[in-house]
C-alpha positions in Angstrom: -54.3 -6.5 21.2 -58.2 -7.0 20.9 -59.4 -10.4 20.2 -61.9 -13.1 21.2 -62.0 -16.2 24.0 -64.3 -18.6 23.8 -64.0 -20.8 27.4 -66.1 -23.9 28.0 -67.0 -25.4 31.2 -66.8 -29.6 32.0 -66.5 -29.7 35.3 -70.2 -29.9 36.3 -73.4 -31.9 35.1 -74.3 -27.8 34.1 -72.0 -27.2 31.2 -71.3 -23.7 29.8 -69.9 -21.7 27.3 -68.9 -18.0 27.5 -67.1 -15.9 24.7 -65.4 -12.6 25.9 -63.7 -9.9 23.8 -60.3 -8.8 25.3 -59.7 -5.2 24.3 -56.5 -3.5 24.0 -56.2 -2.3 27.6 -57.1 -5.8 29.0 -60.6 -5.0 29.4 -63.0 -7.6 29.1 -67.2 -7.5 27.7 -68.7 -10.7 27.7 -70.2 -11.3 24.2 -72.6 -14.6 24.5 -73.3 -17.3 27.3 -75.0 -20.3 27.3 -75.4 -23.4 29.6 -76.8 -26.7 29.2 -77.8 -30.3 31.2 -75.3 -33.2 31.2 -75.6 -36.2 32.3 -72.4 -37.3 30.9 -70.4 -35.8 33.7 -69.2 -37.3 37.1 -67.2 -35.9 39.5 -65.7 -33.1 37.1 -64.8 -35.2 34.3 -66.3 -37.0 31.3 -67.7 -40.4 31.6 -69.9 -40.3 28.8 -68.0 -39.3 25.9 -71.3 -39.5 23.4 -73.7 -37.6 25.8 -71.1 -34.8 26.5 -70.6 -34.5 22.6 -74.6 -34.1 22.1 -74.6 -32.1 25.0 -71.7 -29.8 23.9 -73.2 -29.7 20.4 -76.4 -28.5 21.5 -74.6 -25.6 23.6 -72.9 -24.4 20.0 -75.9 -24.3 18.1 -77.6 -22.3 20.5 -74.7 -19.7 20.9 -75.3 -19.5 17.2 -78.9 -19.4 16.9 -78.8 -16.7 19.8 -76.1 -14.9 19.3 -75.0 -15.5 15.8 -71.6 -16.4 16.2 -70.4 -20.0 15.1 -67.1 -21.2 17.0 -64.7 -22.9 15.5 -62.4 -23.9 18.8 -62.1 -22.8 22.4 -60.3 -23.6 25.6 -61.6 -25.8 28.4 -61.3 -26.6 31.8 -60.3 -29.8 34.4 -60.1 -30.2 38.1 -56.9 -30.4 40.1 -57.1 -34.3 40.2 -56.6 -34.9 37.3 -53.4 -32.8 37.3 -49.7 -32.8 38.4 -47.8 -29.6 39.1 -43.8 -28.8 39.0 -42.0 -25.8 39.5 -39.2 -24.3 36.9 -36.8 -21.3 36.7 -35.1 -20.5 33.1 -32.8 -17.3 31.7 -32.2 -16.1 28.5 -29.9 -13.4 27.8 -30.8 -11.2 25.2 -28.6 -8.3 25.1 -30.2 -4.7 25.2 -33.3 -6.1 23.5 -36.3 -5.1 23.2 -38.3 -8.1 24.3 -40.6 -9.7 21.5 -42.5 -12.4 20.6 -39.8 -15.0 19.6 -37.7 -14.1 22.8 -41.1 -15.3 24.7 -41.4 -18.3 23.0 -37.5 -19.1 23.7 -38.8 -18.7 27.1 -41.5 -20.7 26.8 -39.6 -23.7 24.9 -36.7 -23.5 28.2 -40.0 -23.5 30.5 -41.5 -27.0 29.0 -37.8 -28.6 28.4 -38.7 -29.4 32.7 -38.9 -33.2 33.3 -42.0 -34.7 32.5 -44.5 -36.3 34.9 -44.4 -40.1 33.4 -48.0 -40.5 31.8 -48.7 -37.0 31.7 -49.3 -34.2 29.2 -47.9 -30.4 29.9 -51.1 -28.3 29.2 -50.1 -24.9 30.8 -46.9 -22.8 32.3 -49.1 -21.2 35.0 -49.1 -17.9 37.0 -45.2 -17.2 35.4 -43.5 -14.4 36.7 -41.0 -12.7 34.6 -38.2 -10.8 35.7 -35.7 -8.3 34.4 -32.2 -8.2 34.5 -32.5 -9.8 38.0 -34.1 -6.4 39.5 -37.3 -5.8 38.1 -40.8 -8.2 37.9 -43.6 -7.8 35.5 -46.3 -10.1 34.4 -46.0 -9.2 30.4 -42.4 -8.6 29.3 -42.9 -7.8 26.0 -41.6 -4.4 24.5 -39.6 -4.0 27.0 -35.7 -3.6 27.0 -33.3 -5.7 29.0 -30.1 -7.7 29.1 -31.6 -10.5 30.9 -35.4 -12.1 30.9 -36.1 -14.6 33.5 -38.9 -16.7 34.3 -40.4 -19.2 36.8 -43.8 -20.8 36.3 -46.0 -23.8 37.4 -46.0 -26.8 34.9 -49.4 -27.9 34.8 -49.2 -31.8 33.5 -52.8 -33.6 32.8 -53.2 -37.4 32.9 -52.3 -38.2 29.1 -55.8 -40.5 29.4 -58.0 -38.0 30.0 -56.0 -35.6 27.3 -56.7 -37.9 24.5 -60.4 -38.0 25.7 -60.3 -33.7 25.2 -59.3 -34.1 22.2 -61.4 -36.9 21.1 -64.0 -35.0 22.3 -63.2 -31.7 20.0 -62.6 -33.9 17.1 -66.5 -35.2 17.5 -67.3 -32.0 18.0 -65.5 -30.0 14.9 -63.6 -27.9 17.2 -60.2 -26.9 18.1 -59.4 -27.0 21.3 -57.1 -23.8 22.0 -55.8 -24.9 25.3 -56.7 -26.6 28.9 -57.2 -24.5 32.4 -56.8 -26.0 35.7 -60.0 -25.5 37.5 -58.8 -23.5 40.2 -56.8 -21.3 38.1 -59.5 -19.5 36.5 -61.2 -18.6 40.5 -57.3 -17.2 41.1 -57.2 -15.3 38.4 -60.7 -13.0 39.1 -59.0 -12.1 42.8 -56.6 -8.5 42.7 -53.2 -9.2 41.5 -52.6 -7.7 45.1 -54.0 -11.4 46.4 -53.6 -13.6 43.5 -49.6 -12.9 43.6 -48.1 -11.0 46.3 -49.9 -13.2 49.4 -51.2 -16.7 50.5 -54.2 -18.0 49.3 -56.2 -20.8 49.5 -58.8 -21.4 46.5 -62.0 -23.4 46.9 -63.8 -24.3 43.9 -67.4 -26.0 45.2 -69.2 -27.1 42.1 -72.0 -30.4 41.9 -69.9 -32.9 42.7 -66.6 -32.3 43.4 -64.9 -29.4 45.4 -61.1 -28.4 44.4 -58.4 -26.8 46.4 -55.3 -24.9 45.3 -53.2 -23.2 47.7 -51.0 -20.6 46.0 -48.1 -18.8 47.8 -46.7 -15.4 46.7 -47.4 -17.1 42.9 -46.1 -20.5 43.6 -48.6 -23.2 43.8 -48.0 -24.9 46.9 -50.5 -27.8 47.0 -53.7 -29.0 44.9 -56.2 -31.6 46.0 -59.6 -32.5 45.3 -62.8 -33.5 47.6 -65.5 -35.8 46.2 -68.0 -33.9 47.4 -69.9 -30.8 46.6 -73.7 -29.3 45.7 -75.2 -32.4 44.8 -74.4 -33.6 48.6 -77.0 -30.7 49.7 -79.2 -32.0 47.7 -79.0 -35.6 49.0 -78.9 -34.2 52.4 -82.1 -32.7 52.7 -83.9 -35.0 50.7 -83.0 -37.7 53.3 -83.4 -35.6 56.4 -86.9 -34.3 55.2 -87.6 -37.9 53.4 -88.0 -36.4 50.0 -87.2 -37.2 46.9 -83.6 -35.5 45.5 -86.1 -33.7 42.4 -88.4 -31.9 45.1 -85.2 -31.5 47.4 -83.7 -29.4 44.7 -87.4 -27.9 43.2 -87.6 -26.3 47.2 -83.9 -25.5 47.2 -83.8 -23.4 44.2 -87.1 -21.6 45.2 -85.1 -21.1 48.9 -81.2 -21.0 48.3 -80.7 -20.3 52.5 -77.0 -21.8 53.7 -77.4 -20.1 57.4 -80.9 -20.0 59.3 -79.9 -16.5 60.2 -80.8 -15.4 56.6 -84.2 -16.3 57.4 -86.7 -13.6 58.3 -90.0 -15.7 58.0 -90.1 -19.7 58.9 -92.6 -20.6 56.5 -94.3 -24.0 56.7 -93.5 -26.0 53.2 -95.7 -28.6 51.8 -94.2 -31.3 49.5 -96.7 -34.2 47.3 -94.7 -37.7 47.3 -95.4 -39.9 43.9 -97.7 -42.0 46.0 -99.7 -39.1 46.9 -98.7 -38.2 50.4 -98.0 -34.7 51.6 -95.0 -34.0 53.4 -94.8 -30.6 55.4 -91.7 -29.1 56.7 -90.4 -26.1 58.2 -87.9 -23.7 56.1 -85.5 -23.7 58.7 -85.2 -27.9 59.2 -84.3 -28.0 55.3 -81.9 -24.9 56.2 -80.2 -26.8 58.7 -79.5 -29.8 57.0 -78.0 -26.8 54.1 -75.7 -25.2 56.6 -74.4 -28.9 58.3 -73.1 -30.2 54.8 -71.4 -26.9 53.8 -69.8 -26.3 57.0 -68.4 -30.2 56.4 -67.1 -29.4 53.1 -65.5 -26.7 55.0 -64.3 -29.2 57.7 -62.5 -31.1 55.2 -60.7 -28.6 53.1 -59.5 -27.6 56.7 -58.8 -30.8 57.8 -56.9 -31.7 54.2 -54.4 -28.3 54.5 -53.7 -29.4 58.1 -52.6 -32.9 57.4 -50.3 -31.1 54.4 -48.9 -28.6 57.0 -50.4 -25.8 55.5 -51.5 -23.3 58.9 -54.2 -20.8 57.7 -53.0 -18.0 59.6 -53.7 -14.0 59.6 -51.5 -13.9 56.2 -54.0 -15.9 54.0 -56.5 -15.2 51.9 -59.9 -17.9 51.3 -61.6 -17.2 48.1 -64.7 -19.5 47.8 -66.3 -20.0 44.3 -68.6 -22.0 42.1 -72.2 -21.4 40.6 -73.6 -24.3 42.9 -72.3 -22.8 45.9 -72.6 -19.2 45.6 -76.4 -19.7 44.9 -76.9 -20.4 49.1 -77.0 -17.0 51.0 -75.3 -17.4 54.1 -72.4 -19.3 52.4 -69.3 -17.0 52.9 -70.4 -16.7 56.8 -70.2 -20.5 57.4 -67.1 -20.1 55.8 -65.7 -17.7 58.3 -66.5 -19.8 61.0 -64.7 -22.7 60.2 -61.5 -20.7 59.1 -61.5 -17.9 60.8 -59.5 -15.7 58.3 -60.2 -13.7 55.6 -62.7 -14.4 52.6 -62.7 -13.3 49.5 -65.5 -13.0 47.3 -65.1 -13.0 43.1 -65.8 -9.9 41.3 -68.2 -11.4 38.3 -69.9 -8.0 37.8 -66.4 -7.4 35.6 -68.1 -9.7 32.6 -71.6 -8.3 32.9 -72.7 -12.1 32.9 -76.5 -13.0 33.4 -75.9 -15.3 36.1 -73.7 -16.8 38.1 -73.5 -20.4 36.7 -70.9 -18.5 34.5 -68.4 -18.1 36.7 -65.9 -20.5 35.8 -65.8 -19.7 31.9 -65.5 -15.9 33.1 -62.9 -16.9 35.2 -60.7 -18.8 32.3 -61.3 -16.2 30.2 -59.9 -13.5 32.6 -56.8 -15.9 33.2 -56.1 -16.4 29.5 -56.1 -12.8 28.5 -53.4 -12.1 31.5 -51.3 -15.0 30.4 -49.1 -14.1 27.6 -47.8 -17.9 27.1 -50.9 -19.1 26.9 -53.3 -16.3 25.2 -54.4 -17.5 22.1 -57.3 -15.9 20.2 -60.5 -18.4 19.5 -61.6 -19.0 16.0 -64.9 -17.5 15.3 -67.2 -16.6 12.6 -69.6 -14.1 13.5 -72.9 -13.2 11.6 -73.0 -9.4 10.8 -77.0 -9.2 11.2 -78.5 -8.3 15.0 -79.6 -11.4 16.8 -82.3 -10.8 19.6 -83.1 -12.3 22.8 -84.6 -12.4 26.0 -82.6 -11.9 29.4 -82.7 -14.2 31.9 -84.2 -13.0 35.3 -82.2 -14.4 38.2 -84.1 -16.7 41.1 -82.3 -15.6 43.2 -84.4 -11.7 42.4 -87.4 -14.4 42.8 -87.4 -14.8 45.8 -85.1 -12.8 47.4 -88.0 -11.7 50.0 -87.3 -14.6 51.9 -83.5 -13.4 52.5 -82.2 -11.0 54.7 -79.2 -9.1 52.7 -76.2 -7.4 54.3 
Protein backbone atom coordinates (compact mmCIF):
# COMPACT_ATOMS: atom_id res chain seq x y z
CA UNK A 1 0.00 0.00 0.00
CA UNK A 2 1.49 3.58 -0.84
CA UNK A 3 -0.78 6.43 -0.22
CA UNK A 4 -1.10 9.86 1.34
CA UNK A 5 -2.01 11.43 5.12
CA UNK A 6 -2.75 14.63 5.50
CA UNK A 7 -2.89 15.27 9.61
CA UNK A 8 -3.78 18.69 11.09
CA UNK A 9 -3.05 20.08 14.40
CA UNK A 10 -5.81 22.01 16.90
CA UNK A 11 -4.53 21.62 19.89
CA UNK A 12 -2.43 24.79 20.15
CA UNK A 13 -2.86 28.68 19.29
CA UNK A 14 0.13 27.35 16.53
CA UNK A 15 -1.93 25.19 14.16
CA UNK A 16 -0.28 22.92 11.60
CA UNK A 17 -0.71 20.85 8.77
CA UNK A 18 1.68 18.03 7.60
CA UNK A 19 1.04 15.56 4.52
CA UNK A 20 3.17 12.33 4.57
CA UNK A 21 3.33 9.56 1.86
CA UNK A 22 3.19 6.06 3.48
CA UNK A 23 5.09 3.71 1.18
CA UNK A 24 4.63 0.13 0.73
CA UNK A 25 7.04 -1.05 3.50
CA UNK A 26 5.57 1.48 6.08
CA UNK A 27 8.02 4.04 5.40
CA UNK A 28 7.18 7.39 5.77
CA UNK A 29 8.69 11.01 3.65
CA UNK A 30 6.96 14.01 4.68
CA UNK A 31 5.70 15.82 1.58
CA UNK A 32 4.61 19.55 2.75
CA UNK A 33 4.26 21.38 6.21
CA UNK A 34 2.80 24.43 7.15
CA UNK A 35 1.84 26.25 10.45
CA UNK A 36 -0.19 29.15 11.22
CA UNK A 37 -1.34 31.74 14.33
CA UNK A 38 -4.75 31.15 16.11
CA UNK A 39 -6.29 32.98 18.24
CA UNK A 40 -9.24 30.88 18.11
CA UNK A 41 -7.90 28.23 20.34
CA UNK A 42 -7.95 27.78 24.25
CA UNK A 43 -6.78 25.23 26.16
CA UNK A 44 -6.57 22.58 23.15
CA UNK A 45 -9.87 23.08 21.72
CA UNK A 46 -11.86 25.51 19.57
CA UNK A 47 -13.51 28.47 20.96
CA UNK A 48 -13.68 30.49 18.06
CA UNK A 49 -15.22 28.45 15.45
CA UNK A 50 -14.98 31.55 12.66
CA UNK A 51 -11.29 32.48 13.46
CA UNK A 52 -10.13 28.76 13.41
CA UNK A 53 -11.95 28.42 9.96
CA UNK A 54 -9.91 31.64 8.55
CA UNK A 55 -7.11 30.43 10.24
CA UNK A 56 -7.32 26.80 8.82
CA UNK A 57 -8.21 28.28 5.46
CA UNK A 58 -5.21 30.30 5.31
CA UNK A 59 -3.00 27.11 6.26
CA UNK A 60 -4.62 25.23 2.89
CA UNK A 61 -3.96 27.82 0.60
CA UNK A 62 -0.59 28.09 1.51
CA UNK A 63 0.12 24.23 1.34
CA UNK A 64 -1.11 24.89 -2.17
CA UNK A 65 0.61 27.91 -3.22
CA UNK A 66 3.87 26.22 -1.72
CA UNK A 67 3.67 22.97 -2.36
CA UNK A 68 1.01 22.59 -5.06
CA UNK A 69 -1.15 20.17 -3.62
CA UNK A 70 -4.84 21.09 -2.85
CA UNK A 71 -6.47 18.82 0.08
CA UNK A 72 -9.65 17.74 -0.05
CA UNK A 73 -9.92 16.11 3.70
CA UNK A 74 -7.59 15.10 6.48
CA UNK A 75 -7.59 13.71 10.01
CA UNK A 76 -7.26 15.80 13.17
CA UNK A 77 -6.46 15.79 16.55
CA UNK A 78 -8.07 16.43 20.44
CA UNK A 79 -6.74 16.28 23.88
CA UNK A 80 -7.57 13.52 26.38
CA UNK A 81 -10.22 15.71 28.09
CA UNK A 82 -12.26 15.79 25.84
CA UNK A 83 -12.30 11.96 25.55
CA UNK A 84 -13.58 8.79 27.24
CA UNK A 85 -11.84 5.46 26.97
CA UNK A 86 -13.26 1.58 27.29
CA UNK A 87 -11.71 -1.51 26.87
CA UNK A 88 -13.21 -4.52 24.42
CA UNK A 89 -12.23 -8.11 23.47
CA UNK A 90 -14.17 -9.75 20.33
CA UNK A 91 -13.59 -13.33 18.11
CA UNK A 92 -14.41 -14.25 14.94
CA UNK A 93 -13.89 -17.56 13.62
CA UNK A 94 -13.06 -17.79 10.22
CA UNK A 95 -12.04 -21.16 9.24
CA UNK A 96 -8.55 -21.65 7.53
CA UNK A 97 -8.87 -18.26 5.97
CA UNK A 98 -6.79 -16.15 4.75
CA UNK A 99 -7.56 -12.95 6.59
CA UNK A 100 -8.87 -9.96 4.36
CA UNK A 101 -10.38 -6.95 4.29
CA UNK A 102 -14.08 -7.81 5.08
CA UNK A 103 -12.97 -10.25 7.94
CA UNK A 104 -11.23 -6.85 9.46
CA UNK A 105 -14.17 -4.94 9.20
CA UNK A 106 -16.31 -7.89 10.91
CA UNK A 107 -13.79 -7.13 13.49
CA UNK A 108 -14.09 -3.85 13.54
CA UNK A 109 -18.13 -3.74 13.47
CA UNK A 110 -17.90 -6.49 16.92
CA UNK A 111 -15.16 -3.91 18.28
CA UNK A 112 -17.74 -0.67 18.16
CA UNK A 113 -20.93 -2.91 19.06
CA UNK A 114 -19.17 -1.93 22.97
CA UNK A 115 -21.56 0.08 25.11
CA UNK A 116 -21.53 3.59 24.37
CA UNK A 117 -20.38 6.41 26.73
CA UNK A 118 -23.87 8.42 27.01
CA UNK A 119 -23.16 11.78 25.08
CA UNK A 120 -20.31 10.55 23.42
CA UNK A 121 -19.14 9.79 19.85
CA UNK A 122 -16.68 6.49 19.19
CA UNK A 123 -13.88 8.21 16.99
CA UNK A 124 -11.10 5.44 17.12
CA UNK A 125 -10.40 1.55 18.21
CA UNK A 126 -6.93 2.45 19.51
CA UNK A 127 -3.58 0.57 19.86
CA UNK A 128 -5.73 -3.05 18.95
CA UNK A 129 -3.83 -6.01 19.13
CA UNK A 130 -4.79 -8.87 17.12
CA UNK A 131 -4.31 -12.33 17.82
CA UNK A 132 -4.24 -15.69 16.08
CA UNK A 133 -5.85 -18.70 16.87
CA UNK A 134 -5.23 -17.81 20.59
CA UNK A 135 -1.26 -18.38 20.06
CA UNK A 136 0.10 -15.85 18.05
CA UNK A 137 -0.06 -11.64 18.11
CA UNK A 138 0.47 -9.36 15.37
CA UNK A 139 -0.40 -5.77 14.74
CA UNK A 140 -1.74 -6.19 10.96
CA UNK A 141 -3.56 -9.56 10.38
CA UNK A 142 -4.23 -9.32 7.02
CA UNK A 143 -3.10 -12.10 4.50
CA UNK A 144 -2.65 -14.21 7.02
CA UNK A 145 -4.21 -17.73 7.57
CA UNK A 146 -6.02 -18.74 10.69
CA UNK A 147 -9.07 -20.43 12.27
CA UNK A 148 -9.47 -17.79 14.80
CA UNK A 149 -8.83 -13.77 14.72
CA UNK A 150 -9.13 -12.05 17.89
CA UNK A 151 -8.91 -8.54 18.98
CA UNK A 152 -8.84 -6.13 21.91
CA UNK A 153 -8.61 -2.34 21.54
CA UNK A 154 -9.22 1.00 23.32
CA UNK A 155 -12.58 2.74 22.40
CA UNK A 156 -11.82 6.19 22.15
CA UNK A 157 -15.35 8.14 22.62
CA UNK A 158 -15.26 12.18 22.04
CA UNK A 159 -17.80 14.52 23.69
CA UNK A 160 -20.68 14.38 20.85
CA UNK A 161 -20.50 18.51 21.40
CA UNK A 162 -17.31 19.04 20.51
CA UNK A 163 -17.80 16.27 17.48
CA UNK A 164 -20.44 18.28 15.83
CA UNK A 165 -18.12 21.41 16.25
CA UNK A 166 -15.28 19.08 13.91
CA UNK A 167 -17.44 18.65 11.66
CA UNK A 168 -18.95 21.90 11.50
CA UNK A 169 -15.71 23.07 11.25
CA UNK A 170 -14.74 20.77 7.93
CA UNK A 171 -17.99 21.65 6.40
CA UNK A 172 -16.86 25.63 6.52
CA UNK A 173 -13.83 24.57 5.49
CA UNK A 174 -14.74 22.24 2.24
CA UNK A 175 -13.03 19.32 3.72
CA UNK A 176 -13.56 15.85 4.75
CA UNK A 177 -12.55 15.01 7.84
CA UNK A 178 -10.98 11.40 7.48
CA UNK A 179 -10.86 10.65 11.13
CA UNK A 180 -9.98 12.02 14.91
CA UNK A 181 -6.58 11.18 16.94
CA UNK A 182 -6.33 11.36 20.65
CA UNK A 183 -3.56 13.69 21.40
CA UNK A 184 -1.44 11.53 23.10
CA UNK A 185 -1.79 8.77 20.76
CA UNK A 186 0.11 10.26 18.00
CA UNK A 187 3.47 10.92 20.87
CA UNK A 188 2.86 6.93 21.51
CA UNK A 189 2.99 5.92 18.40
CA UNK A 190 6.68 7.71 17.36
CA UNK A 191 8.22 5.52 20.55
CA UNK A 192 9.73 1.63 19.39
CA UNK A 193 6.95 -0.82 19.32
CA UNK A 194 9.46 -2.34 21.98
CA UNK A 195 7.99 0.67 24.39
CA UNK A 196 4.81 1.73 22.88
CA UNK A 197 3.47 -2.04 23.49
CA UNK A 198 5.36 -4.57 25.27
CA UNK A 199 6.09 -1.99 28.60
CA UNK A 200 4.65 0.83 30.84
CA UNK A 201 4.56 4.13 29.73
CA UNK A 202 3.57 7.28 30.68
CA UNK A 203 3.08 10.04 27.80
CA UNK A 204 3.29 13.79 28.44
CA UNK A 205 2.10 15.92 25.76
CA UNK A 206 3.23 19.78 26.90
CA UNK A 207 1.84 22.16 24.26
CA UNK A 208 0.70 26.22 25.03
CA UNK A 209 -1.84 25.71 27.18
CA UNK A 210 -2.61 22.50 28.18
CA UNK A 211 -0.45 19.44 29.01
CA UNK A 212 -1.97 15.77 28.49
CA UNK A 213 -1.21 12.51 30.14
CA UNK A 214 -1.80 8.94 28.91
CA UNK A 215 -0.48 6.17 30.73
CA UNK A 216 -0.43 2.95 28.58
CA UNK A 217 0.27 -0.50 29.97
CA UNK A 218 1.61 -3.37 27.85
CA UNK A 219 -1.07 -1.72 25.02
CA UNK A 220 -3.85 -1.06 27.41
CA UNK A 221 -4.50 2.48 28.22
CA UNK A 222 -4.63 2.61 31.81
CA UNK A 223 -5.56 6.34 32.59
CA UNK A 224 -5.82 9.83 30.65
CA UNK A 225 -5.95 13.20 32.23
CA UNK A 226 -5.34 16.63 31.32
CA UNK A 227 -3.43 19.72 33.18
CA UNK A 228 -4.47 23.28 32.42
CA UNK A 229 -1.22 24.34 32.13
CA UNK A 230 1.61 24.33 29.72
CA UNK A 231 4.13 26.88 27.57
CA UNK A 232 2.12 29.82 27.77
CA UNK A 233 2.64 29.48 31.81
CA UNK A 234 6.56 30.15 31.04
CA UNK A 235 5.79 32.81 29.34
CA UNK A 236 3.60 34.41 32.06
CA UNK A 237 6.21 33.44 34.52
CA UNK A 238 8.97 35.28 33.44
CA UNK A 239 7.24 38.25 32.36
CA UNK A 240 6.05 38.65 36.00
CA UNK A 241 9.15 37.71 37.70
CA UNK A 242 11.34 40.11 35.42
CA UNK A 243 8.18 42.73 35.19
CA UNK A 244 7.88 42.47 31.52
CA UNK A 245 5.48 42.38 29.28
CA UNK A 246 4.23 38.53 28.02
CA UNK A 247 5.42 39.91 24.08
CA UNK A 248 9.14 40.76 25.20
CA UNK A 249 8.92 37.67 27.66
CA UNK A 250 8.46 35.50 24.66
CA UNK A 251 10.67 37.92 22.05
CA UNK A 252 13.81 37.05 24.83
CA UNK A 253 12.66 33.46 25.20
CA UNK A 254 12.71 32.49 21.66
CA UNK A 255 16.13 34.23 21.13
CA UNK A 256 17.22 32.00 24.56
CA UNK A 257 15.11 28.75 24.83
CA UNK A 258 17.32 27.68 28.34
CA UNK A 259 14.95 25.22 30.79
CA UNK A 260 18.15 24.48 33.21
CA UNK A 261 20.78 27.24 34.17
CA UNK A 262 23.29 24.50 33.65
CA UNK A 263 22.89 24.92 29.87
CA UNK A 264 24.25 28.24 30.26
CA UNK A 265 27.95 28.90 29.41
CA UNK A 266 27.91 32.78 29.40
CA UNK A 267 25.42 34.92 31.87
CA UNK A 268 24.79 37.69 29.67
CA UNK A 269 23.27 40.86 30.92
CA UNK A 270 19.72 41.50 28.86
CA UNK A 271 18.24 44.75 28.24
CA UNK A 272 14.45 45.11 27.72
CA UNK A 273 12.49 48.91 26.51
CA UNK A 274 8.94 49.00 28.32
CA UNK A 275 6.04 50.94 26.19
CA UNK A 276 6.62 53.85 28.43
CA UNK A 277 10.15 53.96 27.60
CA UNK A 278 11.98 52.46 30.55
CA UNK A 279 14.83 49.97 30.24
CA UNK A 280 14.64 46.97 32.15
CA UNK A 281 18.02 44.81 32.44
CA UNK A 282 18.19 41.33 33.63
CA UNK A 283 20.48 38.60 33.91
CA UNK A 284 20.02 35.38 31.48
CA UNK A 285 20.10 33.09 34.27
CA UNK A 286 17.03 35.08 36.58
CA UNK A 287 14.73 34.55 33.34
CA UNK A 288 16.21 30.86 33.31
CA UNK A 289 15.20 30.28 36.67
CA UNK A 290 11.81 31.34 36.62
CA UNK A 291 11.94 28.67 33.08
CA UNK A 292 13.17 25.77 35.02
CA UNK A 293 10.60 26.43 38.33
CA UNK A 294 7.39 26.23 36.06
CA UNK A 295 8.56 23.12 34.13
CA UNK A 296 9.69 21.25 36.97
CA UNK A 297 5.84 22.13 38.37
CA UNK A 298 4.28 20.83 35.42
CA UNK A 299 6.36 17.95 36.28
CA UNK A 300 5.16 18.04 39.96
CA UNK A 301 1.74 17.70 38.93
CA UNK A 302 1.67 15.01 36.32
CA UNK A 303 3.49 13.21 39.35
CA UNK A 304 1.37 14.24 41.78
CA UNK A 305 -1.99 13.31 39.35
CA UNK A 306 -0.45 9.39 38.68
CA UNK A 307 0.05 9.13 42.46
CA UNK A 308 -3.39 10.11 43.49
CA UNK A 309 -4.58 7.40 40.56
CA UNK A 310 -2.25 4.74 42.14
CA UNK A 311 -0.10 4.65 39.28
CA UNK A 312 3.84 4.06 41.03
CA UNK A 313 6.42 5.10 38.37
CA UNK A 314 8.81 2.48 39.04
CA UNK A 315 12.11 0.98 37.24
CA UNK A 316 9.47 -0.71 34.62
CA UNK A 317 8.20 2.58 33.08
CA UNK A 318 8.95 4.46 30.39
CA UNK A 319 8.38 8.78 30.38
CA UNK A 320 8.22 10.12 26.89
CA UNK A 321 7.96 13.96 26.96
CA UNK A 322 6.75 15.80 23.79
CA UNK A 323 5.31 18.95 22.26
CA UNK A 324 6.89 21.76 19.95
CA UNK A 325 6.51 24.35 22.92
CA UNK A 326 8.34 22.21 25.19
CA UNK A 327 11.03 20.67 23.38
CA UNK A 328 12.21 24.19 22.18
CA UNK A 329 13.80 24.71 26.08
CA UNK A 330 17.30 22.83 26.34
CA UNK A 331 17.58 21.46 29.57
CA UNK A 332 13.98 20.12 29.41
CA UNK A 333 14.42 16.19 29.51
CA UNK A 334 16.99 16.79 32.62
CA UNK A 335 14.35 18.51 34.77
CA UNK A 336 12.41 15.78 33.80
CA UNK A 337 14.67 13.15 35.32
CA UNK A 338 14.68 14.85 38.42
CA UNK A 339 11.36 14.84 39.25
CA UNK A 340 10.70 11.19 38.08
CA UNK A 341 13.55 9.61 38.43
CA UNK A 342 13.03 6.88 35.68
CA UNK A 343 13.66 6.56 32.29
CA UNK A 344 12.94 9.23 29.46
CA UNK A 345 12.33 8.92 26.19
CA UNK A 346 12.82 11.25 23.64
CA UNK A 347 10.71 11.14 19.94
CA UNK A 348 12.52 10.30 16.99
CA UNK A 349 11.17 13.30 14.47
CA UNK A 350 14.33 12.98 12.19
CA UNK A 351 11.97 9.80 10.71
CA UNK A 352 9.76 12.62 8.68
CA UNK A 353 12.63 14.84 7.65
CA UNK A 354 10.37 17.80 9.13
CA UNK A 355 11.81 21.44 9.19
CA UNK A 356 11.05 22.02 12.63
CA UNK A 357 9.81 20.83 15.54
CA UNK A 358 6.42 22.61 15.77
CA UNK A 359 5.48 19.53 13.65
CA UNK A 360 5.58 17.04 15.85
CA UNK A 361 2.14 16.23 16.60
CA UNK A 362 0.94 16.00 12.84
CA UNK A 363 4.13 13.71 12.27
CA UNK A 364 3.08 11.82 15.16
CA UNK A 365 -0.72 11.11 13.78
CA UNK A 366 0.47 10.45 10.71
CA UNK A 367 2.91 7.69 11.99
CA UNK A 368 -0.10 6.33 14.09
CA UNK A 369 -2.51 6.19 11.25
CA UNK A 370 -0.28 4.35 8.78
CA UNK A 371 0.19 1.49 11.67
CA UNK A 372 -3.44 1.35 12.37
CA UNK A 373 -5.16 -0.82 9.94
CA UNK A 374 -8.82 0.02 11.37
CA UNK A 375 -8.26 3.31 11.10
CA UNK A 376 -5.80 4.00 7.92
CA UNK A 377 -7.55 5.77 5.45
CA UNK A 378 -5.90 7.50 2.59
CA UNK A 379 -6.46 11.60 2.29
CA UNK A 380 -8.04 13.03 -0.75
CA UNK A 381 -5.60 15.12 -2.64
CA UNK A 382 -5.11 16.75 -5.83
CA UNK A 383 -1.65 17.41 -6.61
CA UNK A 384 -0.29 19.94 -9.31
CA UNK A 385 2.26 18.03 -11.68
CA UNK A 386 4.46 21.28 -12.14
CA UNK A 387 7.72 21.83 -9.45
CA UNK A 388 6.71 24.30 -6.79
CA UNK A 389 9.85 26.06 -5.12
CA UNK A 390 10.63 27.34 -1.79
CA UNK A 391 12.78 28.49 0.75
CA UNK A 392 13.72 26.30 3.99
CA UNK A 393 13.27 27.43 7.14
CA UNK A 394 16.46 27.85 9.27
CA UNK A 395 15.81 26.70 12.88
CA UNK A 396 16.39 29.41 16.01
CA UNK A 397 17.27 27.18 17.74
CA UNK A 398 20.84 26.96 15.03
CA UNK A 399 20.47 30.93 15.95
CA UNK A 400 21.56 30.90 18.69
CA UNK A 401 22.71 27.80 19.71
CA UNK A 402 26.10 29.50 21.06
CA UNK A 403 24.49 30.30 24.06
CA UNK A 404 23.82 26.41 24.78
CA UNK A 405 25.97 23.92 25.99
CA UNK A 406 24.96 20.49 23.97
CA UNK A 407 25.50 16.92 25.26
Amino acid sequence: MDFDVVAIDITSSMPSICIGNINKAGQIQSKAQVCVECSGIKKGVIEDLETVTVSLSQMIKAVKTQYGIDTRSAFINVPCYMCKISYHSVTEDIYNKEIDDEIVQKIKSKLLSAPRHEGYTVIDIALTKFMLDSNLETRDPLGKFANRLSASANIISIKTEYFEILKNLFEKLGMQMDGIVMNTLSGLSLLPFSDSERSNVVVLNISREITDITVCQFGKIAYVDTIFAGAKNIIKDVSIGLNISPEDAEKVLRNYPIADPQYIIQDIENSVKTASGESITFMLSDMVTFVRDRILDIYDICLERLEQEGILLSKDYKICIYGSDIEKYSGYMDLAQQVFDIKIKKIPYALFEVEDICYGAVCGMIRYISQHPLLRKESKLHVKHEPVFRKKKSSLLKKFIGFLKID
